[in-house]
C-alpha positions in Angstrom: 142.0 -16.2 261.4 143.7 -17.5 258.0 145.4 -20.8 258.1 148.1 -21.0 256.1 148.5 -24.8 254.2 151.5 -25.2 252.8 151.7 -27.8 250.4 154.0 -30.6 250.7 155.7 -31.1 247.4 156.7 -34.7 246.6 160.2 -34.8 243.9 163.8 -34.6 243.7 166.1 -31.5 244.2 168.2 -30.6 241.3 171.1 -31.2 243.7 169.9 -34.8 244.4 169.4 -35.7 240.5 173.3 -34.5 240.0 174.3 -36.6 242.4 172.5 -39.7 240.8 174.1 -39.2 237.4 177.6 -38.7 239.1 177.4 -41.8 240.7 175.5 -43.4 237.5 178.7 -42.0 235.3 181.1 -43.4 237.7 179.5 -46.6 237.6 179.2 -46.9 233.7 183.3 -45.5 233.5 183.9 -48.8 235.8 182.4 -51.0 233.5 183.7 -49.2 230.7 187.1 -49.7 231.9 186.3 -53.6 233.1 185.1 -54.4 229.2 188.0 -53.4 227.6 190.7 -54.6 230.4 188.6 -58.0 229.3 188.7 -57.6 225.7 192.6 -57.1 226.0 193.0 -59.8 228.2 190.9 -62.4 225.6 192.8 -61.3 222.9 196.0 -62.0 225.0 194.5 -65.6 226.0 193.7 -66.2 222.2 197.2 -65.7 221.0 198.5 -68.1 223.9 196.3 -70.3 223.0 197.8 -69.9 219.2 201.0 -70.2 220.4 200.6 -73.2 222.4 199.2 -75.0 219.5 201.9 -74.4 217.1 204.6 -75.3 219.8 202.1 -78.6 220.2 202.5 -79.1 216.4 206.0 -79.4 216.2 206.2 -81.2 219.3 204.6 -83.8 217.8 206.9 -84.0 214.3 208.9 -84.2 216.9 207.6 -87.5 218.4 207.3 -88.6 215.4 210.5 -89.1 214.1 213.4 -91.3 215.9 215.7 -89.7 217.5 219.0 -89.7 215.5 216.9 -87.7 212.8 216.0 -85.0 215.2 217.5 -81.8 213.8 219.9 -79.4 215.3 218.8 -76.8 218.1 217.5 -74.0 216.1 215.0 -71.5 214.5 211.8 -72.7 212.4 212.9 -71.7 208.9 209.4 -70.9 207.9 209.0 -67.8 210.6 207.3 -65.3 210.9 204.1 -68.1 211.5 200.6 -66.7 211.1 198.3 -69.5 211.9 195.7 -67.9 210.4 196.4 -65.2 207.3 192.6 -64.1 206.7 191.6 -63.6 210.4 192.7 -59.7 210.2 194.8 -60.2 213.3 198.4 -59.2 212.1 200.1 -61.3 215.3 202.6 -63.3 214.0 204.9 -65.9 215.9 208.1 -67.3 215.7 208.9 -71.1 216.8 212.5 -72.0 218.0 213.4 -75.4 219.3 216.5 -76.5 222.1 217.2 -80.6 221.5 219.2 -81.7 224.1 220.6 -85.6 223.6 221.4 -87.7 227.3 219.9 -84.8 229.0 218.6 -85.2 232.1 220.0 -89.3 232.1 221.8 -91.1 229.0 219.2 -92.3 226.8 216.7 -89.4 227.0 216.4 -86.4 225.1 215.0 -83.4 226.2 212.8 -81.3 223.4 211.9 -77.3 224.3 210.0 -75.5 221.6 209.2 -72.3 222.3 206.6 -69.7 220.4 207.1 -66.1 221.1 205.5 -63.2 219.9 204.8 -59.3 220.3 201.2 -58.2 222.1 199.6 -55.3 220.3 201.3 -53.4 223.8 204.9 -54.2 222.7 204.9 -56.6 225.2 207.1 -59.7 224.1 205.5 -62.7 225.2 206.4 -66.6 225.1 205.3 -69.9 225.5 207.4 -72.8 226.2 206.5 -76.8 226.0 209.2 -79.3 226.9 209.3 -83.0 226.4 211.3 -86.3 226.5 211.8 -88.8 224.0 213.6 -91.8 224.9 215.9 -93.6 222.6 
C-alpha cells in the first residue's frame, strides 16, 4: 500500500498579499491626507500669528502716544503689509484701526485694530485686538 504525504506548504495566498497592500494603501492615503490637512493648518497658524503681531505693533504706537494725538478711525496708509518681502510667501495683510473716545465710561478710550487677510483657499480671515487707554 502507498501512502500518500502530502506536503504542508508554509506561505501567503496571492489573495492574502492583496489584501495586505489594500489595507497598507489605505493606511498610507490616511496619513497622506493627515500631512497635508497639517501643513495647511501650520501655514494658517503662521499667518495668525503674523497678523497678531502687526495688530500688537500698532497697538503699542498706540499706547504710546496720549490720547488727544490718537488719530481718526481708519485704514493703515501703508497697506497691503508684508511682514516679511523675501520669505516667498505672497500673503499680505491689511491693518485698520476703530478709536472710540468715552467708550465704554467717560475717560476711557477704546482701541480695535484689526489685521485681515486672504488664505491661499480664498478664505478671508481676521484678527482682532482691543484695548483701553485711559485719559
Amino acid at each position: 500500500m502507498l501512502v500518500r504525504r502530502t506536503r504542508k506548504e508554509s506561505g501567503f495566498t496571492l489573495l492574502e498579499v492583496m489584501i495586505a497592500l489594500a489595507i497598507l494603501a489605505v493606511g498610507l492615503l490616511a496619513i497622506a491626507t493627515a500631512q497635508l490637512y497639517a501643513m495647511h493648518r501650520t501655514g494658517r497658524s503662521r499667518h495668525q500669528t503674523q497678523a497678531l503681531h502687526i495688530a500688537q505693533q500698532q497697538m503699542e504706537v498706540f499706547h504710546a502716544i496720549p490720547v488727544a494725538s490718537l488719530p481718526a478711525s481708519g485704514n493703515d496708509p501703508t497697506n497691503p503689509i508684508d511682514p516679511d518681502p523675501n520669505d516667498g510667501d505672497v500673503t499680505t495683510f491689511t491693518r485698520s484701526w476703530v478709536i472710540q473716545p468715552n467708550t465704554p465710561l467717560a475717560g476711557l478710550t477704546t482701541i480695535t485694530v484689526t489685521v485681515g487677510w486672504v488664505d491661499r483657499d480664498g478664505t478671508v480671515l481676521n484678527t482682532t485686538i482691543q484695548s483701553m487707554k485711559a485719559l
